[in-house]
C-alpha positions in Angstrom: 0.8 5.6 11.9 3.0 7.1 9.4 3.1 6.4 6.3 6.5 7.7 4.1 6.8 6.6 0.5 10.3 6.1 -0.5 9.3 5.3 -4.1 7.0 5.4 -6.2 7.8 4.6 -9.9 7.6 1.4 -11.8 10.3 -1.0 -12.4 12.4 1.1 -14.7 12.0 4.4 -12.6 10.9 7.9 -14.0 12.9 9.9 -16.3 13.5 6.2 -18.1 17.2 6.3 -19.4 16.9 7.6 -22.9 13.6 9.0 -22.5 12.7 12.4 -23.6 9.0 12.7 -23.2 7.4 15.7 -21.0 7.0 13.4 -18.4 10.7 12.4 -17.8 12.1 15.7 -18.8 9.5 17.3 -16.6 11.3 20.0 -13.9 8.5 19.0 -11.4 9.9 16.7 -8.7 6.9 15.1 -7.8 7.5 13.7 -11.5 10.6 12.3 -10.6 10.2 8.7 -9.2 12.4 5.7 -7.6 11.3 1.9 -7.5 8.0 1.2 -5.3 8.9 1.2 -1.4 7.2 2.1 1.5 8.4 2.7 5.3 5.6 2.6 7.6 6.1 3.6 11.7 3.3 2.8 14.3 4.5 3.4 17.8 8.2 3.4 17.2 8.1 0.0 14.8 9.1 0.3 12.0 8.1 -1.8 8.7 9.6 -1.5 5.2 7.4 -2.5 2.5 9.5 -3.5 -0.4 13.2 -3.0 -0.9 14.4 -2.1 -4.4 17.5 -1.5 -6.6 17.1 2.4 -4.9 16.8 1.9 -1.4 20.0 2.9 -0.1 19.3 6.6 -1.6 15.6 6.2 -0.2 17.0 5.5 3.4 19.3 8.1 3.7 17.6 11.0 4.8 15.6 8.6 7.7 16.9 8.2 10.9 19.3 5.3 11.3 17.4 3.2 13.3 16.4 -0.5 13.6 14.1 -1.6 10.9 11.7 -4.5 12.5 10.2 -5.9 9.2 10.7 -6.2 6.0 7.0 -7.1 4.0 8.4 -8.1 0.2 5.4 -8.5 -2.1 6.9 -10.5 -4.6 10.0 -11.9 -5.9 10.8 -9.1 -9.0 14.1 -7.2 -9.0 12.5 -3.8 -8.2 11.6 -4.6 -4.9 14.0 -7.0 -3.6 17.4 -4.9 -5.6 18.2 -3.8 -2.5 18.3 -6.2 -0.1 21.9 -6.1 0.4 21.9 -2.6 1.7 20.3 -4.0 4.6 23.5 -4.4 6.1 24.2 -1.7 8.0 20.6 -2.2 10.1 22.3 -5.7 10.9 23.9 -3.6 13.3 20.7 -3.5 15.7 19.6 -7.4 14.6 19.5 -9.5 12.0 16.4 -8.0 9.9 13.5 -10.2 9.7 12.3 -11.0 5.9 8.1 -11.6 5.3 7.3 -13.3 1.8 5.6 -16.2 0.0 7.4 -19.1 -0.7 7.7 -18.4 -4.0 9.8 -15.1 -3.3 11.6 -16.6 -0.2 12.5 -19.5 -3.2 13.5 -16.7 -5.3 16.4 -15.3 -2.9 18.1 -18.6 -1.9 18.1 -19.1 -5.3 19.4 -15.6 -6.5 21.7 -14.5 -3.3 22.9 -17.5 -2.1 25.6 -15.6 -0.1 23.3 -14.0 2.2 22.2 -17.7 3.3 25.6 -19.7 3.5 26.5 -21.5 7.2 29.4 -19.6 7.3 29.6 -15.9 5.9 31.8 -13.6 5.1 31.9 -10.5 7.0 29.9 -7.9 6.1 26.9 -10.1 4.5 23.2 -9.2 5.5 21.6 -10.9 7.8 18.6 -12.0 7.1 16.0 -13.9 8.7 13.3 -15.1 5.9 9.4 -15.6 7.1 6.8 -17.6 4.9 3.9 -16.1 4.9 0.5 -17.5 4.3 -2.0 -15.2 2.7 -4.4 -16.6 4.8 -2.9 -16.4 7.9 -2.2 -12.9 9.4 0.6 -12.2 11.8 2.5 -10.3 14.2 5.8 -8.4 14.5 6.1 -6.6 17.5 2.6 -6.4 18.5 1.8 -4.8 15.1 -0.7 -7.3 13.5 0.3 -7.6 9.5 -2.7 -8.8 7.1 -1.3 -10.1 4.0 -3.7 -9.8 1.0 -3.3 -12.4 -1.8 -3.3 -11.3 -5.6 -2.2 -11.6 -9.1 0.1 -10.3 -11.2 -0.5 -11.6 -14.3 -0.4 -15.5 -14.0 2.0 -15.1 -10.4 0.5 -15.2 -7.3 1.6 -12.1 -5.2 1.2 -10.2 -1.5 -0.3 -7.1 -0.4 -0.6 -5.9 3.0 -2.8 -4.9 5.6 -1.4 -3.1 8.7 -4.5 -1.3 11.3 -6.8 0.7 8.5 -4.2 0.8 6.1 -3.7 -1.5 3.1 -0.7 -2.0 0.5 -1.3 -3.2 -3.1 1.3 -3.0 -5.6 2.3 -4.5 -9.3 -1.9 -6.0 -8.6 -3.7 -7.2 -11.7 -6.6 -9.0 -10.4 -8.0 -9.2 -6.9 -9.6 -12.5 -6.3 -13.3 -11.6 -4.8 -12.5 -13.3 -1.7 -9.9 -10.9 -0.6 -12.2 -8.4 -0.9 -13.0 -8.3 2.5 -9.7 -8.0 3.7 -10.0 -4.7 2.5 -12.9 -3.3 4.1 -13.1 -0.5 6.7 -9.8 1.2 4.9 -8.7 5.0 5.8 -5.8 4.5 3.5 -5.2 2.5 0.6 -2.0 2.4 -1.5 -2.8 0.9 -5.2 -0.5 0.4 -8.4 -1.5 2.8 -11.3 1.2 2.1 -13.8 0.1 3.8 -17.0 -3.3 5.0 -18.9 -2.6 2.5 -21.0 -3.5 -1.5 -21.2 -0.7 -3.4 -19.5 -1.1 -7.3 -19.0 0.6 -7.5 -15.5 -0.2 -4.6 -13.6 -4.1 -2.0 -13.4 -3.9 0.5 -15.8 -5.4 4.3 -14.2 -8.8 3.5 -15.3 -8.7 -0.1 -13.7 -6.9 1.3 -10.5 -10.0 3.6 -10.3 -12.3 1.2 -10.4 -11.1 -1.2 -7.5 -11.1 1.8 -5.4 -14.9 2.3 -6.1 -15.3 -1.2 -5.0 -12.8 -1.0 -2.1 -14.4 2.5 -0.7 -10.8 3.8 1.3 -11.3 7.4 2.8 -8.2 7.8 0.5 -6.7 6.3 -1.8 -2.9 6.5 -3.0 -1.8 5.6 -6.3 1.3 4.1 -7.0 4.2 2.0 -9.1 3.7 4.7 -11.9 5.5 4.8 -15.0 6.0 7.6 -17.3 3.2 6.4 -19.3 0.9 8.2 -16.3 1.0 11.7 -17.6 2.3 14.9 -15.5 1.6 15.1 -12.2 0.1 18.6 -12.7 -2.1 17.8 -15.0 -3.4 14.4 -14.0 -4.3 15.0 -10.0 -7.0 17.9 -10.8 -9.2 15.3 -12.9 -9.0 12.7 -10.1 -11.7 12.1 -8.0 -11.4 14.1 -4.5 -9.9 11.1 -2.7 -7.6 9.7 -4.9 -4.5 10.9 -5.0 -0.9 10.2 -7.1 1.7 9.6 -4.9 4.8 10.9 -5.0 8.8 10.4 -3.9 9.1 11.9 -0.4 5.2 12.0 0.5 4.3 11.3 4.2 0.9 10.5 4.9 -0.5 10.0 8.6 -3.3 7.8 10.2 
């Protein structure tokens, strides 16, 4: 399994527009990150977790090939932004979309076009999936695990694909979908910020679900500037936890 992160800042990216802290006028790239997004590949499938305002800039320097799922998490602009540029991979098939209801709600209601019985050229073609967080399922012969938790007062998805396991924009994980999480080798958790947030685990918080969880590793993720350099926060992480960053590839 590989593992590539496309993205891995919060919803308004890192440098923020406007911002001139050390962190977004930091000349270190792994500093420098787009809105959350994963593409995992396991014996040539290939699954996109999340598909933000960015992804056509992510995508470009993958291979143009047939993407076989597309895993959204929840219903906020920075991971479905980008759905639309899902249209040239209608090429291969229409592209098969995995969500809640409440997301899969979200889209009719916010791109209408992409749904209409008769479209105009050029419109994605999607095919949308409800997913039960309780029930796991299968694209391709690759069994998908969703996980269900909070963020803040919504009810949201992470994922669970072999020994790896997807968590982003989490505040609370109810305790019984803890054990969806056991056995891990990888495990991909928001970090947003030292700081308190209300919606989404601080560092401190992050750190403490992964002492619960146990991974072999653990990557953090869906950081904002409020993280801190990357230079100066890995070293005083424990040895298994790690800050992601835009471009990383990471193999199970």
């Amino acid at each position: 399994m590989r593992i590539k992160f496309l993205g891995t800042g919060t919803s308004t990216g890192v440098p923020e527009i406007g911002c001139q802290c050390e962190v977004c006028t930091s000349g270190n790239i792994k500093d420098r990150r787009l809105r959350a997004s994963v593409l995992v590949s396991i014996d040539g499938i290939r699954l996109l977790i999340d598909c933000g305002p960015d992804f056509r800039e992510q995508i470009l320097p993958e291979e143009f090939a047939p993407i076989d799922g597309v895993l959204l998490t929840h219903e906020h602009y920075d991971h479905v932004g980008g759905l639309d540029d899902l249209r040239p991979f209608c090429k291969f098939a229409d592209v098969d979309i995995y969500a809640n209801n409440i997301t899969l709600d979200a889209l009719r209601k916010r791109t209408p076009y992409f749904f209409l019985e008769h479209k105009y050229p050029g419109v994605p073609a999607l095919l949308l999936h409800e997913v039960d967080k309780d029930r796991p399922f299968t694209i391709k012969n690759v069994e998908v695990q969703p996980i269900g938790v909070m963020h803040y007062k919504l009810p949201i998805l992470g994922y669970r694909i072999g020994n790896f396991a997807y968590l982003t924009d989490v505040k609370i994980i109810p305790e019984g979908e803890y054990s969806k999480l056991e056995g891990l080798d990888v495990l991909v958790i928001n970090a947003l910020r030292i700081g308190e947030h209300i919606s989404h685990l601080n560092l401190s918080q992050a750190l403490g679900e992964v002492k619960k969880i146990a991974p072999k590793k653990t990557y953090l993720i869906h950081m904002s500037h409020g993280i801190g350099l990357h230079d100066v926060v890995q070293p005083a992480l424990p040895d298994n936890v790690f800050l992601s960053y835009d471009g990383l590839e990471v193999f199970i």
